[in-house]
C-alpha positions as CSV (number, residue, x, y, z in Angstrom):
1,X,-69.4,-15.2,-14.3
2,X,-72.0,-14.0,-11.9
3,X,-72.7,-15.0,-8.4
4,X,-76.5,-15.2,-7.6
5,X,-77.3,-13.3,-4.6
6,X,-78.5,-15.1,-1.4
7,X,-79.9,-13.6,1.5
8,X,-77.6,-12.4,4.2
9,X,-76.7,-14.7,7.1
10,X,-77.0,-13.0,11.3
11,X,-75.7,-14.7,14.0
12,X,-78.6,-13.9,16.2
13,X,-77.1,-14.1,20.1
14,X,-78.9,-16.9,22.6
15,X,-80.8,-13.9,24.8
16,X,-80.4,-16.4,28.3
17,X,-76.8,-17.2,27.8
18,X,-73.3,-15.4,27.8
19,X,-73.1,-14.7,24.0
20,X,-69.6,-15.5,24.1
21,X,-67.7,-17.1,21.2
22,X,-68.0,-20.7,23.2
23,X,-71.2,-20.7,23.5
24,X,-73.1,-22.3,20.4
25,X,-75.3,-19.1,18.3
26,X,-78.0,-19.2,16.2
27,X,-77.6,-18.6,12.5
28,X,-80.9,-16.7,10.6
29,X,-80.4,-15.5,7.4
30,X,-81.2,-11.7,7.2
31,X,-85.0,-11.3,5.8
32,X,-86.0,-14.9,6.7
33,X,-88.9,-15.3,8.7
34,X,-87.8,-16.7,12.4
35,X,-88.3,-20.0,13.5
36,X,-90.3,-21.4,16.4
37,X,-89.4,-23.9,18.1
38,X,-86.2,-24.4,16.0
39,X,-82.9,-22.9,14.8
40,X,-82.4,-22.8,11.0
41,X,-78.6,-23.3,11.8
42,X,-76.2,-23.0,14.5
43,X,-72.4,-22.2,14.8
44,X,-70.0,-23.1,17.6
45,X,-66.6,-24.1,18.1
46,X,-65.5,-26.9,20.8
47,X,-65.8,-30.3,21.7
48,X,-68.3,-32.4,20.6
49,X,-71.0,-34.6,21.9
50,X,-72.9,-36.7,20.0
51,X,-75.3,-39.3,20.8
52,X,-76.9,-42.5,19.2
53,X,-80.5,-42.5,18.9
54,X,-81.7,-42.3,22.3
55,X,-85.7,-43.5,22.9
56,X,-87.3,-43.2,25.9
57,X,-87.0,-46.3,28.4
58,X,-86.3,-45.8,32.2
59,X,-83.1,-47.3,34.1
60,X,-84.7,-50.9,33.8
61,X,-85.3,-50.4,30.3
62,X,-89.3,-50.2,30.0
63,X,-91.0,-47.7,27.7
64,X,-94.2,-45.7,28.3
65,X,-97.1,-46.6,25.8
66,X,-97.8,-42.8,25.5
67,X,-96.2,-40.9,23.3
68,X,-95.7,-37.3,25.2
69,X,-94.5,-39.6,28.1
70,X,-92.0,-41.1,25.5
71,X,-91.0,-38.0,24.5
72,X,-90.1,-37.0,28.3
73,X,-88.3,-39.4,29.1
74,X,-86.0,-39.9,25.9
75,X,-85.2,-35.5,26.3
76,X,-84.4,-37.0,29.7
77,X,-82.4,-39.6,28.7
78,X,-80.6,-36.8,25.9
79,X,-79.8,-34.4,29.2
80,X,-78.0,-37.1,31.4
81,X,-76.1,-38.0,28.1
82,X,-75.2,-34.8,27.9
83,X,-73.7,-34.3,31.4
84,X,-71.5,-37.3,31.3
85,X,-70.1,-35.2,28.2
86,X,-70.0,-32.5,30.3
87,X,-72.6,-30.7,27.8
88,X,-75.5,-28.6,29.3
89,X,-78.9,-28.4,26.8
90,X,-77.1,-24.8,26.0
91,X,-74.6,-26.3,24.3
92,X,-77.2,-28.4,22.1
93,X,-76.7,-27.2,18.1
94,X,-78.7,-30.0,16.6
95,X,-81.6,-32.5,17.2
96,X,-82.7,-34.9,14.8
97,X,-86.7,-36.4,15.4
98,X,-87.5,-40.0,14.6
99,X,-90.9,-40.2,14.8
100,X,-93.7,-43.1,13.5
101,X,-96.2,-41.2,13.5
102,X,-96.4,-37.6,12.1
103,X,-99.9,-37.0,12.8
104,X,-99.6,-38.5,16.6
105,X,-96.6,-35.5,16.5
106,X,-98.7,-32.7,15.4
107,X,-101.6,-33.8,17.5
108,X,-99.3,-33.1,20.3
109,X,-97.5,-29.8,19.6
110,X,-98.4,-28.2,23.0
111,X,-98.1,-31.1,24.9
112,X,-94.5,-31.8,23.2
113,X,-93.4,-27.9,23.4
114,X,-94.6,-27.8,27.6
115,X,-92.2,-30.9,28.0
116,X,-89.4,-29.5,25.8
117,X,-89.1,-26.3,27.4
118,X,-89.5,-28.3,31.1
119,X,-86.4,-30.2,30.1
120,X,-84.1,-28.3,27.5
121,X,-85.7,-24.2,28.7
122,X,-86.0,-22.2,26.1
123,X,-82.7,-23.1,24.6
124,X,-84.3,-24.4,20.6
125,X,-80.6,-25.5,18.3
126,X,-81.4,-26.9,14.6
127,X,-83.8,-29.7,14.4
128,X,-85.3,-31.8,11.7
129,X,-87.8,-34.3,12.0
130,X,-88.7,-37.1,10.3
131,X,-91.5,-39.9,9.6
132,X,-90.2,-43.4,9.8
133,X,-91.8,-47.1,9.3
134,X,-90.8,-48.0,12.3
135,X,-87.8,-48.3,15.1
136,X,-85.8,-51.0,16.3
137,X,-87.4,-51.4,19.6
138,X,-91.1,-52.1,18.4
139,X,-92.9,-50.2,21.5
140,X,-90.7,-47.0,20.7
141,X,-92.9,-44.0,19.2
142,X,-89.5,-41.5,18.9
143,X,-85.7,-42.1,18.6
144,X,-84.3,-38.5,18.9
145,X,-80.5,-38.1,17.8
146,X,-78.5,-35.0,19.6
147,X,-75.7,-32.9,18.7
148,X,-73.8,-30.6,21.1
149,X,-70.7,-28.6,21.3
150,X,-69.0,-27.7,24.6
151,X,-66.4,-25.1,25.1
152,X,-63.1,-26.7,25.0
C-alpha cells in the first residue's frame, strides 16, 4: 500500500514570546504560503480556556450599532474572559468569527486588523470565519468564539 505524500508540517516559533514548550506555536506546513492575519494550526499543551460566543455589549449590556465598534468591544469582552482563566491573548490557539454580514467584514479589513492588533498585539492563533442568518441577540453584527491554552 502506498501512502500519498503531504507537505511537511514546521512549528514556526511566536517571534514576541518565549518559544518555550508552554507557550502555544504555530503549525505551517513546509512549502505553504503563510498566512496573514491567521494561523493555519496551532499546538500547545496546558489548561484550557474556552469561551461561549461572546458579542460585544458593555457592562450594562448595550451594543454599539457599528460594526468595528462591535468588533472592539466583543475582543474586549474575549481578553477579560481570558484573565479570569488566567489566559493572556498569547495563549489564544483558536478563534471562531460569527459574522452577518460578509461583505460589511471585508469592507472593514483595516479597520478590523487596527483594532485586532490594539487588543490581541500581533499574537494571530487559527481562526475561521463564518457568514450566518443571524444571532440570538438581534442588534449583534459578530459572536466570536475563543480557544486558549495556558501553561499548567
Amino acid at each position: 500500500m502506498t501512502v500519498p505524500k503531504g507537505p511537511a508540517l514546521s512549528v514556526v516559533s511566536n517571534p514576541k514570546s518565549d518559544a518555550s514548550p508552554s507557550t502555544p506555536q504555530v503549525l505551517q506546513p513546509s512549502g505553504w504560503p503563510a498566512p496573514k492575519g491567521y494561523a493555519n494550526g496551532m499546538i500547545a499543551d496546558g489548561r484550557i480556556v474556552v469561551t461561549g460566543g461572546v458579542i460585544g455589549w458593555d457592562v450594562h449590556g448595550h451594543l454599539p450599532a457599528d460594526f468595528v465598534a462591535q468588533v472592539r468591544q466583543t475582543l474586549s469582552n474575549i481578553l477579560a474572559i481570558l484573565a479570569e482563566g488566567g489566559a493572556r491573548p498569547e495563549h489564544l490557539v483558536r478563534l471562531t468569527w460569527y459574522v452577518v454580514d460578509m461583505e460589511e467584514y471585508l469592507n472593514n479589513l483595516k479597520a478590523l486588523g487596527q483594532v485586532y492588533r490594539d487588543i490581541f498585539g500581533s499574537h494571530y492563533p487559527a481562526m475561521a470565519l463564518v457568514q450566518v442568518v443571524r444571532l440570538v441577540e438581534k442588534a449583534a453584527r459578530v459572536e466570536i468564539e475563543a480557544t486558549a491554552v495556558v501553561a499548567r
